[in-house]
PDB file of N, CA, C, O and CB in Angstrom:
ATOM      1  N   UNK A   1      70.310  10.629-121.658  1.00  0.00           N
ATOM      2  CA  UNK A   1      69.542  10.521-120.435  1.00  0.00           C
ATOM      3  C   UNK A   1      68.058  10.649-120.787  1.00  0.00           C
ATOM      4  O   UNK A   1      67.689  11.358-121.723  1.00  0.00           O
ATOM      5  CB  UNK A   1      69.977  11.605-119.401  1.00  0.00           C
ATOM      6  N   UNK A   2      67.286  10.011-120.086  1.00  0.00           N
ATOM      7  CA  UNK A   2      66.085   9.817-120.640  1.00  0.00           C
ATOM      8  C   UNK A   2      65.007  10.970-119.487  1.00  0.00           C
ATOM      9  O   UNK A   2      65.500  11.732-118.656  1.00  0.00           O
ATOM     10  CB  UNK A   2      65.743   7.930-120.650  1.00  0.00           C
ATOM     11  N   UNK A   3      63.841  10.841-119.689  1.00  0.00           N
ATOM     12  CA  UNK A   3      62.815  11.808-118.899  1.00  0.00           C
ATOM     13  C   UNK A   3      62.097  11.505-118.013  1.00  0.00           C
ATOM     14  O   UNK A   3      60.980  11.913-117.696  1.00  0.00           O
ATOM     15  CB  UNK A   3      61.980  12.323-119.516  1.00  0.00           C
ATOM     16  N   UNK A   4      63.059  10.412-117.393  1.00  0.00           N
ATOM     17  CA  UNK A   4      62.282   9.331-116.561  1.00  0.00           C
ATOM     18  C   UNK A   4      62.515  10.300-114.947  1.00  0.00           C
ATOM     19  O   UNK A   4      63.488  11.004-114.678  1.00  0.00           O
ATOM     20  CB  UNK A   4      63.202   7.349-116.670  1.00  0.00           C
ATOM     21  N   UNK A   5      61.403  10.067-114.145  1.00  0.00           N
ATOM     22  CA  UNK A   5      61.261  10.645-112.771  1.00  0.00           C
ATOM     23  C   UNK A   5      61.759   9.759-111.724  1.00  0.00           C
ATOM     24  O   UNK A   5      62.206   8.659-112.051  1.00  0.00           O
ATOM     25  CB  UNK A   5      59.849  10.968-112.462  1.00  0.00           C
ATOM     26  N   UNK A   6      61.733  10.083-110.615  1.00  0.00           N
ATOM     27  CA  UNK A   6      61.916   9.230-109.359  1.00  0.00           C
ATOM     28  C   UNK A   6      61.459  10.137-108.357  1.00  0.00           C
ATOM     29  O   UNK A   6      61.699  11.343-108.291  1.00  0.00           O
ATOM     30  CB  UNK A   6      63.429   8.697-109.056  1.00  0.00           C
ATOM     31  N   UNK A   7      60.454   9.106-107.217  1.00  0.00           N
ATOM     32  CA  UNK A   7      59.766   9.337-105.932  1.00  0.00           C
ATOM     33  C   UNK A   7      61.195   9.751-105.301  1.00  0.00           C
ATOM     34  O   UNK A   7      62.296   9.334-105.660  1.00  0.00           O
ATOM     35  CB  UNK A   7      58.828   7.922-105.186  1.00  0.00           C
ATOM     36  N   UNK A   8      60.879  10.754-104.181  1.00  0.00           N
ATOM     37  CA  UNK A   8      61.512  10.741-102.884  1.00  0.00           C
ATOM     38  C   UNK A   8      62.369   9.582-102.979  1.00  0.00           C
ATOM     39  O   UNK A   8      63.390   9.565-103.667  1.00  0.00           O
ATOM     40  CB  UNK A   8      60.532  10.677-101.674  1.00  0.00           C
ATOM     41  N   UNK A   9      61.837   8.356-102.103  1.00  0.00           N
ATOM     42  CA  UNK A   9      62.218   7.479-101.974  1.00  0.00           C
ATOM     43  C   UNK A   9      63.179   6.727-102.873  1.00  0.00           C
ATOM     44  O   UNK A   9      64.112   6.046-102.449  1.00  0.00           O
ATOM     45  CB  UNK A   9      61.399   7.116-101.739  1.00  0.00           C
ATOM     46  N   UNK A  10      62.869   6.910-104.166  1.00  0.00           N
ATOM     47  CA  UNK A  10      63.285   6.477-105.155  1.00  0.00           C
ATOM     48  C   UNK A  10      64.883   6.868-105.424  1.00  0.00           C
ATOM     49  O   UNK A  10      65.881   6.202-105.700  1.00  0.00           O
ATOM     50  CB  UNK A  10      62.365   6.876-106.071  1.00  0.00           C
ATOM     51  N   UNK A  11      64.613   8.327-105.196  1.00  0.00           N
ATOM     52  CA  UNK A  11      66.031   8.581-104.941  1.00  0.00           C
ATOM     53  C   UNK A  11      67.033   8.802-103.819  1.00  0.00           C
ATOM     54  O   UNK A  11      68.237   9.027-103.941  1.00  0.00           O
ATOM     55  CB  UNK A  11      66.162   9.385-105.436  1.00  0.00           C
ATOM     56  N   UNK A  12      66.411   8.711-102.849  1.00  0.00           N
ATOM     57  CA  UNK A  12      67.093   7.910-101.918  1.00  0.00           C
ATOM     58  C   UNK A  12      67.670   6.868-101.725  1.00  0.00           C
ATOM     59  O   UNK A  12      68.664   6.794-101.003  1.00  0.00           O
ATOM     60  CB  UNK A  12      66.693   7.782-101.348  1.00  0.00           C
ATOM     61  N   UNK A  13      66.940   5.478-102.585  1.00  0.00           N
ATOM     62  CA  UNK A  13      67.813   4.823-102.923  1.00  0.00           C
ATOM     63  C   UNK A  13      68.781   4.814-103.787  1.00  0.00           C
ATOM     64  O   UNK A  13      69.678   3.996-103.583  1.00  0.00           O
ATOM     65  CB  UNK A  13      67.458   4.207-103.013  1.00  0.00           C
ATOM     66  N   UNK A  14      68.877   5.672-104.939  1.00  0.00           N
ATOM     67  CA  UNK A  14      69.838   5.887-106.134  1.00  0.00           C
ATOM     68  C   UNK A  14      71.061   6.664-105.391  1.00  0.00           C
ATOM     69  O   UNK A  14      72.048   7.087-105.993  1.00  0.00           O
ATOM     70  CB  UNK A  14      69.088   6.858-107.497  1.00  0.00           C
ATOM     71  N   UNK A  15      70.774   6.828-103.536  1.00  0.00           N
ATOM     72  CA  UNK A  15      71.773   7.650-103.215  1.00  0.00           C
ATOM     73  C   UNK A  15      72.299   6.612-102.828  1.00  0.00           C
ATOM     74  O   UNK A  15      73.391   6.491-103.381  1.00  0.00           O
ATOM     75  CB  UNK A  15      71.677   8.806-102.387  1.00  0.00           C
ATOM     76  N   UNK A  16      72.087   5.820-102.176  1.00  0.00           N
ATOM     77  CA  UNK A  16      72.262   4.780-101.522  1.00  0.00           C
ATOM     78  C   UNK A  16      73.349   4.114-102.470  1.00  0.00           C
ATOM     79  O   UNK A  16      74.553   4.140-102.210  1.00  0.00           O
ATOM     80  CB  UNK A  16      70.946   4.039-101.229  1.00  0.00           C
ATOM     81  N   UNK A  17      72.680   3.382-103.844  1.00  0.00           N
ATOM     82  CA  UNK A  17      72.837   2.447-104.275  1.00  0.00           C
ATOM     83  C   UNK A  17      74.382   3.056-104.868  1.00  0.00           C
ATOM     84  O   UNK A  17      75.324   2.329-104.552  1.00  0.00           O
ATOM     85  CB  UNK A  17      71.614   1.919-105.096  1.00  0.00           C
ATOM     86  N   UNK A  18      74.778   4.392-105.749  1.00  0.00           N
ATOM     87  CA  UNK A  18      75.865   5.145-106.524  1.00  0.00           C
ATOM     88  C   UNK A  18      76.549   5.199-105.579  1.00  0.00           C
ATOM     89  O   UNK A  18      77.646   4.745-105.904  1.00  0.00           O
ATOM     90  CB  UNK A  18      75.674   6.450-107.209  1.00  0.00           C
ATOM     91  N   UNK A  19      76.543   5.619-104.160  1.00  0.00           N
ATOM     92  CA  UNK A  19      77.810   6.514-103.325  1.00  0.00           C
ATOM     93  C   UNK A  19      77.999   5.027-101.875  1.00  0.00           C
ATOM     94  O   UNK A  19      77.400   3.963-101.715  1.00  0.00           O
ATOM     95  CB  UNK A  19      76.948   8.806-102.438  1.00  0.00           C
ATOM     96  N   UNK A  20      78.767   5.499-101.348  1.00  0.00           N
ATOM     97  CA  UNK A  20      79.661   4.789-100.100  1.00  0.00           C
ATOM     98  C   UNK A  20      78.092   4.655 -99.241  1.00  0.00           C
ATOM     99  O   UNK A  20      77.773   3.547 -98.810  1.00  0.00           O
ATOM    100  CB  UNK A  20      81.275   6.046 -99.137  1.00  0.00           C
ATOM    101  N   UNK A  21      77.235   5.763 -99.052  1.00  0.00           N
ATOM    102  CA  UNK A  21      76.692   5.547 -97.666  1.00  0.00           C
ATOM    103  C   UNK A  21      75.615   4.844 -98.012  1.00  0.00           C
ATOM    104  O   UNK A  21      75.164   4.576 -99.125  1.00  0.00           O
ATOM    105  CB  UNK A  21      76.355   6.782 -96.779  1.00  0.00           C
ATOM    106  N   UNK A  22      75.092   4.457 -96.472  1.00  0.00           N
ATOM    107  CA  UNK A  22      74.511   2.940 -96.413  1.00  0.00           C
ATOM    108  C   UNK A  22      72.488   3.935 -97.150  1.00  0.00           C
ATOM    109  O   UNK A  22      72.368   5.080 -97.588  1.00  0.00           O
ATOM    110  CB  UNK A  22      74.656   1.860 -93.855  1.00  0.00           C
ATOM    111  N   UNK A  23      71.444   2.931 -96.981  1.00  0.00           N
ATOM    112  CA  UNK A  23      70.107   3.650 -97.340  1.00  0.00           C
ATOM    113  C   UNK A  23      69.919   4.111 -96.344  1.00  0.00           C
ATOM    114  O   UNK A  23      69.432   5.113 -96.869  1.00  0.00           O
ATOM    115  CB  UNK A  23      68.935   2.993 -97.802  1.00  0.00           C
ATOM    116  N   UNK A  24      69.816   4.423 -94.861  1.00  0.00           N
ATOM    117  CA  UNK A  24      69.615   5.151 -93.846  1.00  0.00           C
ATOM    118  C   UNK A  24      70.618   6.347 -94.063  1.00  0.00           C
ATOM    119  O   UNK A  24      70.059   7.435 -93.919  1.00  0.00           O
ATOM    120  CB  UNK A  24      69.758   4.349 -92.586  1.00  0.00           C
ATOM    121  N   UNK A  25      71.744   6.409 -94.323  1.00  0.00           N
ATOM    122  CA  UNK A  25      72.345   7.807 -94.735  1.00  0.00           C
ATOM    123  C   UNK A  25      71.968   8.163 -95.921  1.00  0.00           C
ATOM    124  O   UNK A  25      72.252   9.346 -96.106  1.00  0.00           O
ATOM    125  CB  UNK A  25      73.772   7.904 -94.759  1.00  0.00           C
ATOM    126  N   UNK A  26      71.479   7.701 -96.772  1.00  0.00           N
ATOM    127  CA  UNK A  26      71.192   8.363 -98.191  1.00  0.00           C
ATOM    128  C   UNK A  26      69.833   8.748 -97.822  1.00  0.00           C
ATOM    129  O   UNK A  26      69.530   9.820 -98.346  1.00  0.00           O
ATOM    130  CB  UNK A  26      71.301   7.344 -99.657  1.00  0.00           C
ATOM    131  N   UNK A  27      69.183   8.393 -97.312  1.00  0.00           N
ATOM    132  CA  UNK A  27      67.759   9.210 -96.689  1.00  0.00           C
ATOM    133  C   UNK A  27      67.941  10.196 -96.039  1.00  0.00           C
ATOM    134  O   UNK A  27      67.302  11.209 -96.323  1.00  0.00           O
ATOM    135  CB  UNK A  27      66.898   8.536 -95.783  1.00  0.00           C
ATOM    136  N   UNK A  28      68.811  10.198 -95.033  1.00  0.00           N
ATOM    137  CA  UNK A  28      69.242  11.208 -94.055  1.00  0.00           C
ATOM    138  C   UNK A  28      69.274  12.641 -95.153  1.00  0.00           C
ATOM    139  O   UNK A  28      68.628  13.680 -95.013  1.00  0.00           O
ATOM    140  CB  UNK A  28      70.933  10.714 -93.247  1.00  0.00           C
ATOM    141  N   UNK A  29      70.336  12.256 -96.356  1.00  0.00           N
ATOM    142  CA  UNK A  29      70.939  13.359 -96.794  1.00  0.00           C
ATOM    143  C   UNK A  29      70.025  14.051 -97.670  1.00  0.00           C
ATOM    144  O   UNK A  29      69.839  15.247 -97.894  1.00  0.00           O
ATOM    145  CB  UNK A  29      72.163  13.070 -97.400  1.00  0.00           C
ATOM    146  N   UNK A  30      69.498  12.982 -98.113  1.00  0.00           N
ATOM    147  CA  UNK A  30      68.246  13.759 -99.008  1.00  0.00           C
ATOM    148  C   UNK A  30      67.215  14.649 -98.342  1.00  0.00           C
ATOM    149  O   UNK A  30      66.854  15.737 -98.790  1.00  0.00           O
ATOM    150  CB  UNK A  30      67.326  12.695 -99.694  1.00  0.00           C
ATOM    151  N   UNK A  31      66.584  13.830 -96.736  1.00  0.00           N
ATOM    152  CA  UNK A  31      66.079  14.604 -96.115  1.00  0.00           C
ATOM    153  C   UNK A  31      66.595  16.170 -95.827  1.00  0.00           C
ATOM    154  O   UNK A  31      65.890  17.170 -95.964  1.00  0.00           O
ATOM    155  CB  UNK A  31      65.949  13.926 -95.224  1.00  0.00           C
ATOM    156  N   UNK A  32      68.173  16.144 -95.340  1.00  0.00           N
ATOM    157  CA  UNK A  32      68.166  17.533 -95.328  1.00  0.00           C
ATOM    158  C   UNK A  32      68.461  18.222 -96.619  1.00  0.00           C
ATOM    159  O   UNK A  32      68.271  19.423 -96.811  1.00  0.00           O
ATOM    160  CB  UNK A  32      69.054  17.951 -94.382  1.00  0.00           C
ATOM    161  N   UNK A  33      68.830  17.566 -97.295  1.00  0.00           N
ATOM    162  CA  UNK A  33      68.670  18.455 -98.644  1.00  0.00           C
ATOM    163  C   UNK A  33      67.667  18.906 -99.096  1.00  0.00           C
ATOM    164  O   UNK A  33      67.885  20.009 -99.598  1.00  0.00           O
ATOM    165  CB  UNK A  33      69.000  17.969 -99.644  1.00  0.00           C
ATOM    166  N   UNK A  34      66.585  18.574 -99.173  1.00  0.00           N
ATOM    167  CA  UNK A  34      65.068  18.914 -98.971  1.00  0.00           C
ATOM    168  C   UNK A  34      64.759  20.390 -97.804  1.00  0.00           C
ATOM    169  O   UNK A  34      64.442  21.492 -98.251  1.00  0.00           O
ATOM    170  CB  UNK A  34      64.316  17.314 -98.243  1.00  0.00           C
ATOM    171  N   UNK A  35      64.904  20.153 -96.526  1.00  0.00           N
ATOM    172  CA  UNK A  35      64.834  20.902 -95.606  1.00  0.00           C
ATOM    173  C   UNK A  35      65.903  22.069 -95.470  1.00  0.00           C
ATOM    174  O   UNK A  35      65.418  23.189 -95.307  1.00  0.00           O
ATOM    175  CB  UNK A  35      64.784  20.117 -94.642  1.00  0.00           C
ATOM    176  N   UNK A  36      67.488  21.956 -95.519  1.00  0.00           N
ATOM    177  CA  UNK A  36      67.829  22.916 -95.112  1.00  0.00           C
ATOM    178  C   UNK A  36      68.578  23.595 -96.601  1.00  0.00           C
ATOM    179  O   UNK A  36      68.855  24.790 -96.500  1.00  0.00           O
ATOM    180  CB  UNK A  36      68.612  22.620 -93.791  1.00  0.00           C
ATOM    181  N   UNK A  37      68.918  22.929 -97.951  1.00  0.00           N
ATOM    182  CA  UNK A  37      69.352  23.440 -98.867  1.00  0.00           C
ATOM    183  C   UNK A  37      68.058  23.516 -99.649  1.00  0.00           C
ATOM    184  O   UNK A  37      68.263  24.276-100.595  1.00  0.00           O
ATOM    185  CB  UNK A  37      70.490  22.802 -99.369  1.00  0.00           C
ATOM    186  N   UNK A  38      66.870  23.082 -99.670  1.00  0.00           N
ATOM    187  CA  UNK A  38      65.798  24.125-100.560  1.00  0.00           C
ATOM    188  C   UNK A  38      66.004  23.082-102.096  1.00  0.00           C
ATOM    189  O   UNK A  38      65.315  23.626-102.959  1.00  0.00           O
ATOM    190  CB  UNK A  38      66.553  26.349-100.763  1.00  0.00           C
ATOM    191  N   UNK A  39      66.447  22.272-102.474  1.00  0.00           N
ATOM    192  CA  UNK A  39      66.676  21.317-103.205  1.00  0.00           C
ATOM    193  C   UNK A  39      65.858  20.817-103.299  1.00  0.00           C
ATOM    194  O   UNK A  39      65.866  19.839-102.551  1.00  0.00           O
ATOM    195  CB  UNK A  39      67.409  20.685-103.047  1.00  0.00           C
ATOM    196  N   UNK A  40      64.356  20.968-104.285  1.00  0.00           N
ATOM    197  CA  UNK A  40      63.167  20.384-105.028  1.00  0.00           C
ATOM    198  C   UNK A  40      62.897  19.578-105.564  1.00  0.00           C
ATOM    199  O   UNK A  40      63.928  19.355-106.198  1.00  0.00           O
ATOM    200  CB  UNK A  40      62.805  20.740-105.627  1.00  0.00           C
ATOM    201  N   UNK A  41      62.067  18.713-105.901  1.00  0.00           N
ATOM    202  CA  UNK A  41      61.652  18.283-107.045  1.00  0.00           C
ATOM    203  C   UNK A  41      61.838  19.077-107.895  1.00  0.00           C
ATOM    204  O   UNK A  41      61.958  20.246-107.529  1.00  0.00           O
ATOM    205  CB  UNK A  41      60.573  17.939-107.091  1.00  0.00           C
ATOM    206  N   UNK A  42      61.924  18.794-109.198  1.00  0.00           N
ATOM    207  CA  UNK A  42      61.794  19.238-110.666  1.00  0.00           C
ATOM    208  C   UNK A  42      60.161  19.097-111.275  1.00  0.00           C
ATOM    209  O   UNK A  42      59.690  19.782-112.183  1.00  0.00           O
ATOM    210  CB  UNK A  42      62.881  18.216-111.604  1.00  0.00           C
ATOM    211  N   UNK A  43      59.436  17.980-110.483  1.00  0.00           N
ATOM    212  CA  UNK A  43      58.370  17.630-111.478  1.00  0.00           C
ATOM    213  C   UNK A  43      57.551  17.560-109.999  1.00  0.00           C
ATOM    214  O   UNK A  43      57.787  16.580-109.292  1.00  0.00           O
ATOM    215  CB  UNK A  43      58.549  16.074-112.718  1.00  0.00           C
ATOM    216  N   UNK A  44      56.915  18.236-109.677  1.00  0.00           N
ATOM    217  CA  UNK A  44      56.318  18.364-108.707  1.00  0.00           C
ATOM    218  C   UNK A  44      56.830  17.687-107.418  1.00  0.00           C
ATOM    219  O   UNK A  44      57.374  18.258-106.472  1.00  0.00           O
ATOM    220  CB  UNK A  44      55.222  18.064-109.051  1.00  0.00           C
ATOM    221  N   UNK A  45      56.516  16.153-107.567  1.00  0.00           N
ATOM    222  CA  UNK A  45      57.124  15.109-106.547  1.00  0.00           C
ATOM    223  C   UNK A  45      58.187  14.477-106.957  1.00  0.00           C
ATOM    224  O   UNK A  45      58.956  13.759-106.319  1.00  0.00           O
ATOM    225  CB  UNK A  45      56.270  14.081-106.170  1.00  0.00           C
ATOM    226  N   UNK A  46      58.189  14.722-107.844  1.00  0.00           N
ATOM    227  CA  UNK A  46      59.343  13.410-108.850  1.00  0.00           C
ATOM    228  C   UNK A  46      60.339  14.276-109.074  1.00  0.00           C
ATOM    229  O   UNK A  46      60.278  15.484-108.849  1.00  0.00           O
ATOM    230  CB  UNK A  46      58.780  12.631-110.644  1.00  0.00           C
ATOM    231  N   UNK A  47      61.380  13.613-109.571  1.00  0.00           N
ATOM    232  CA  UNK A  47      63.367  14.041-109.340  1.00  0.00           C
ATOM    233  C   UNK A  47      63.356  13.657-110.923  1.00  0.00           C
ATOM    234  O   UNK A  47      62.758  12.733-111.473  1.00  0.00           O
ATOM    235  CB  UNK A  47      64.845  12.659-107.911  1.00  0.00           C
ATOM    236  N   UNK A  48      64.019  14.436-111.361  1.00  0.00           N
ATOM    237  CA  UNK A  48      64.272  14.469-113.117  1.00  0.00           C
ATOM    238  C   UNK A  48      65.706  13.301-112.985  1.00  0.00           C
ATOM    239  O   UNK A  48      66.235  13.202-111.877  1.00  0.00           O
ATOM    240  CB  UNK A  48      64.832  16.604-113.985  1.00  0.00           C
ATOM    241  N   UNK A  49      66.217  12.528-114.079  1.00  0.00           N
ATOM    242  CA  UNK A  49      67.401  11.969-113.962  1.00  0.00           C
ATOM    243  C   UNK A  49      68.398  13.011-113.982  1.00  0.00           C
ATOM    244  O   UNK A  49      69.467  12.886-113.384  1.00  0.00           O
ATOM    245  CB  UNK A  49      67.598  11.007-114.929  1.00  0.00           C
ATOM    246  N   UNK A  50      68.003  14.314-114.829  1.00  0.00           N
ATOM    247  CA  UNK A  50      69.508  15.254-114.872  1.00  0.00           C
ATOM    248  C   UNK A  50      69.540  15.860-113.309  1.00  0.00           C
ATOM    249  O   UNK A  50      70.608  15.938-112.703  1.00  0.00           O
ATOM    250  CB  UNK A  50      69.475  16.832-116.256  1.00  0.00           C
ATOM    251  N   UNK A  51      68.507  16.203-112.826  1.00  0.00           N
ATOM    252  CA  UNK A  51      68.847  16.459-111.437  1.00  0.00           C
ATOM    253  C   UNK A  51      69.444  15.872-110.485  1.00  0.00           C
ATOM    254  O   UNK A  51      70.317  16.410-109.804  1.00  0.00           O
ATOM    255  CB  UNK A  51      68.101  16.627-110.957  1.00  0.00           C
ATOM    256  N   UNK A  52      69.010  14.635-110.331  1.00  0.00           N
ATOM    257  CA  UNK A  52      69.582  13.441-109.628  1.00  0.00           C
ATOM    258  C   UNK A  52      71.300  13.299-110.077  1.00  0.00           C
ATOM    259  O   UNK A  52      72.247  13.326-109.291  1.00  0.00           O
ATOM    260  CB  UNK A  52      68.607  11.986-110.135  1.00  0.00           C
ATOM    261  N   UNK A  53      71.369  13.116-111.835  1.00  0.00           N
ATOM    262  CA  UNK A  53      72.421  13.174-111.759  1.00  0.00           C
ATOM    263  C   UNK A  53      73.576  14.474-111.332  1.00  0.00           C
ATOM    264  O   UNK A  53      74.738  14.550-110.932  1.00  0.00           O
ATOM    265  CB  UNK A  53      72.437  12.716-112.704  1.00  0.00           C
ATOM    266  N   UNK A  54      72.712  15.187-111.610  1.00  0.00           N
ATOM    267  CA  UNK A  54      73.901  16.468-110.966  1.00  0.00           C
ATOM    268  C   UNK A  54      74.071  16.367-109.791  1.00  0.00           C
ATOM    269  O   UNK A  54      75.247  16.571-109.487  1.00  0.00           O
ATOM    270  CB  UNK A  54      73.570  18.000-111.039  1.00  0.00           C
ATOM    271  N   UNK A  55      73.098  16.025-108.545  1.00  0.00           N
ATOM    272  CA  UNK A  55      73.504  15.931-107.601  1.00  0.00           C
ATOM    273  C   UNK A  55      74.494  14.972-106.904  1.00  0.00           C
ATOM    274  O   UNK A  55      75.353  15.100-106.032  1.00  0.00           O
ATOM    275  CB  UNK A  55      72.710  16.016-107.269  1.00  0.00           C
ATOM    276  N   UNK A  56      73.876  13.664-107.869  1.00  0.00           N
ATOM    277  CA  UNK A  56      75.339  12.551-107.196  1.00  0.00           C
ATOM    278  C   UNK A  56      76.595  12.956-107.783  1.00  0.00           C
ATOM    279  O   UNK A  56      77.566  12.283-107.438  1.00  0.00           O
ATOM    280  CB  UNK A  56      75.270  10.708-107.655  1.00  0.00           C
ATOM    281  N   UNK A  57      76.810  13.968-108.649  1.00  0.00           N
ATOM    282  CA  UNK A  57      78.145  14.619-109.409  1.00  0.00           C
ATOM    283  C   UNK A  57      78.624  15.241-108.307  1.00  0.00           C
ATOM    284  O   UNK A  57      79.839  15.161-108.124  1.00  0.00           O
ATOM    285  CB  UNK A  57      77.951  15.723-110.740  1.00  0.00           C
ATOM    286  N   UNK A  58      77.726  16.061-107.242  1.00  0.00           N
ATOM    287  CA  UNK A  58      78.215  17.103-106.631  1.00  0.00           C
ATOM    288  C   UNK A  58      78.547  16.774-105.270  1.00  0.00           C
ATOM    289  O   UNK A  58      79.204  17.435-104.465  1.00  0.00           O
ATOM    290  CB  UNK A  58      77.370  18.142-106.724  1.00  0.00           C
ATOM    291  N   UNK A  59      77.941  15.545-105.123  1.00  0.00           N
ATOM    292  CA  UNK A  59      77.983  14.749-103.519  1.00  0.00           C
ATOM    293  C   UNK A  59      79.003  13.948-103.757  1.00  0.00           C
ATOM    294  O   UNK A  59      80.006  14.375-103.186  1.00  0.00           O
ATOM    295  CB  UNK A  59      76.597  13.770-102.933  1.00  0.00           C
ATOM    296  N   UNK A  60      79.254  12.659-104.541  1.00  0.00           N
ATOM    297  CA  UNK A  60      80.277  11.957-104.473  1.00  0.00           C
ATOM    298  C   UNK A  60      81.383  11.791-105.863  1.00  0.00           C
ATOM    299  O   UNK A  60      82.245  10.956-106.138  1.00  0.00           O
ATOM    300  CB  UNK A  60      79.685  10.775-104.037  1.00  0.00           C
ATOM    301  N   UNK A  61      80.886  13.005-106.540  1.00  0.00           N
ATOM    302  CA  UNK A  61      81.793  13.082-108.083  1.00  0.00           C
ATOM    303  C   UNK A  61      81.047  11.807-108.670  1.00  0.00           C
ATOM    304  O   UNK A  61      81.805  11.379-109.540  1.00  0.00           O
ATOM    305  CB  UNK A  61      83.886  12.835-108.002  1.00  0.00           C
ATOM    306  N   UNK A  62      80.128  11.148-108.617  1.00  0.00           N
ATOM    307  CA  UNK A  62      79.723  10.018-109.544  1.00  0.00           C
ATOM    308  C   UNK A  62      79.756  10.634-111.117  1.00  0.00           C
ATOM    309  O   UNK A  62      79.429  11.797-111.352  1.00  0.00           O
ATOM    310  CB  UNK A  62      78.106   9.431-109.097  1.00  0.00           C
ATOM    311  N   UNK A  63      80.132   9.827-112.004  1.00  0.00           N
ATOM    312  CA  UNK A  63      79.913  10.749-113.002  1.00  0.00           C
ATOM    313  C   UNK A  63      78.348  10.133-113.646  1.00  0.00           C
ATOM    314  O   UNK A  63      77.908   9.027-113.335  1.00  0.00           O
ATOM    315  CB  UNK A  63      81.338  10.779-114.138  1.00  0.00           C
ATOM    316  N   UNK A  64      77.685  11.041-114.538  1.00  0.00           N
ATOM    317  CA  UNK A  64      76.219  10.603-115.467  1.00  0.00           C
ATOM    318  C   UNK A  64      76.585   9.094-115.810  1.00  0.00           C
ATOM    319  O   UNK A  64      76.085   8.184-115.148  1.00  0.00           O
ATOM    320  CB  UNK A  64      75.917  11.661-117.193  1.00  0.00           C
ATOM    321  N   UNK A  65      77.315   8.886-116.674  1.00  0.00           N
ATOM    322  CA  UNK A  65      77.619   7.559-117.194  1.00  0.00           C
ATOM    323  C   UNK A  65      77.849   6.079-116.131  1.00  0.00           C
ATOM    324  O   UNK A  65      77.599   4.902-116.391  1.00  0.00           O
ATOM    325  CB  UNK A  65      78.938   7.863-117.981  1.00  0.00           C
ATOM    326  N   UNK A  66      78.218   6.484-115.316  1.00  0.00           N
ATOM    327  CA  UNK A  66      78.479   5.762-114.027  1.00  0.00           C
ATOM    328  C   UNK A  66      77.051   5.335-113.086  1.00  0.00           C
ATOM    329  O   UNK A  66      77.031   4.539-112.147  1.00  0.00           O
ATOM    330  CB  UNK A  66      79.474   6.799-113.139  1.00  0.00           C
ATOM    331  N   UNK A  67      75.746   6.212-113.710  1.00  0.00           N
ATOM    332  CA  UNK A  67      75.030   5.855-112.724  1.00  0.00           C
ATOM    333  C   UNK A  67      74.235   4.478-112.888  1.00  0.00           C
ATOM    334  O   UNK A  67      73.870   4.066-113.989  1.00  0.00           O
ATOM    335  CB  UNK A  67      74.228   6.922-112.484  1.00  0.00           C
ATOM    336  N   UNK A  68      73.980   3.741-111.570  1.00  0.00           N
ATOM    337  CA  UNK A  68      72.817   2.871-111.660  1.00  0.00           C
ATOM    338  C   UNK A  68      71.479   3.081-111.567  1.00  0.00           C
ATOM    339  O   UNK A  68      71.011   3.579-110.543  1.00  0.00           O
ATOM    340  CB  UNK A  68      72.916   2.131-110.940  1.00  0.00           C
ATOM    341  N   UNK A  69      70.713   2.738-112.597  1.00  0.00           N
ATOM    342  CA  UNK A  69      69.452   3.454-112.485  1.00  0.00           C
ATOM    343  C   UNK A  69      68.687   2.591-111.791  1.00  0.00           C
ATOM    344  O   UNK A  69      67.559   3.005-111.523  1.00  0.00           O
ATOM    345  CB  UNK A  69      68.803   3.866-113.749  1.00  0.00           C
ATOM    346  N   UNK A  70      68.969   1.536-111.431  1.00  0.00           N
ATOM    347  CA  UNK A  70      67.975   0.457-111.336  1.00  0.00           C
ATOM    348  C   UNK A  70      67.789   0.410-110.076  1.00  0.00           C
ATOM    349  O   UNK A  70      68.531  -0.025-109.195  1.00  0.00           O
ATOM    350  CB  UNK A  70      68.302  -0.850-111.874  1.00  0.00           C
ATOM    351  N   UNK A  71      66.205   1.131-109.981  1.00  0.00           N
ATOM    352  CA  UNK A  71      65.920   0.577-108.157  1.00  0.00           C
ATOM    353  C   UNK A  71      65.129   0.168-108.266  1.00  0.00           C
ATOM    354  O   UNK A  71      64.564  -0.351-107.304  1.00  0.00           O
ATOM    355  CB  UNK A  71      65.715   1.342-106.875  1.00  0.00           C
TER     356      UNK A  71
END
């Protein structure tokens, strides 16, 4: 896995794009993940890939190897 970041947005779409729900629910979820679970950035604004990936591990079992990085 490399040390590459992603905007907000950015990973909102990587929620989008890995799991079942549409980009208006993958925003949704990130939004409250942000707000009511306290779930940060790693790099000030930006989302580390291991973070991101742990989280789509923990939301839809995606596994690391499985992910699409490409948004």
């Amino acid at each position: 896995m490399s040390d590459k970041t992603y905007t907000n947005a950015q990973f909102g779409a990587l929620i989008a794009k890995n799991t079942q729900w549409t980009e208006a629910n993958a925003k949704w979820v990130k939004e409250r993940l942000i707000e009511n679970s306290r779930l940060l950035p790693d790099h000030g604004k930006k989302w580390s890939q291991t973070r991101i990936s742990n989280y789509l591990f923990e939301l839809a079992f995606v596994k690391p190897e499985n992910i699409d990085w490409n948004v």
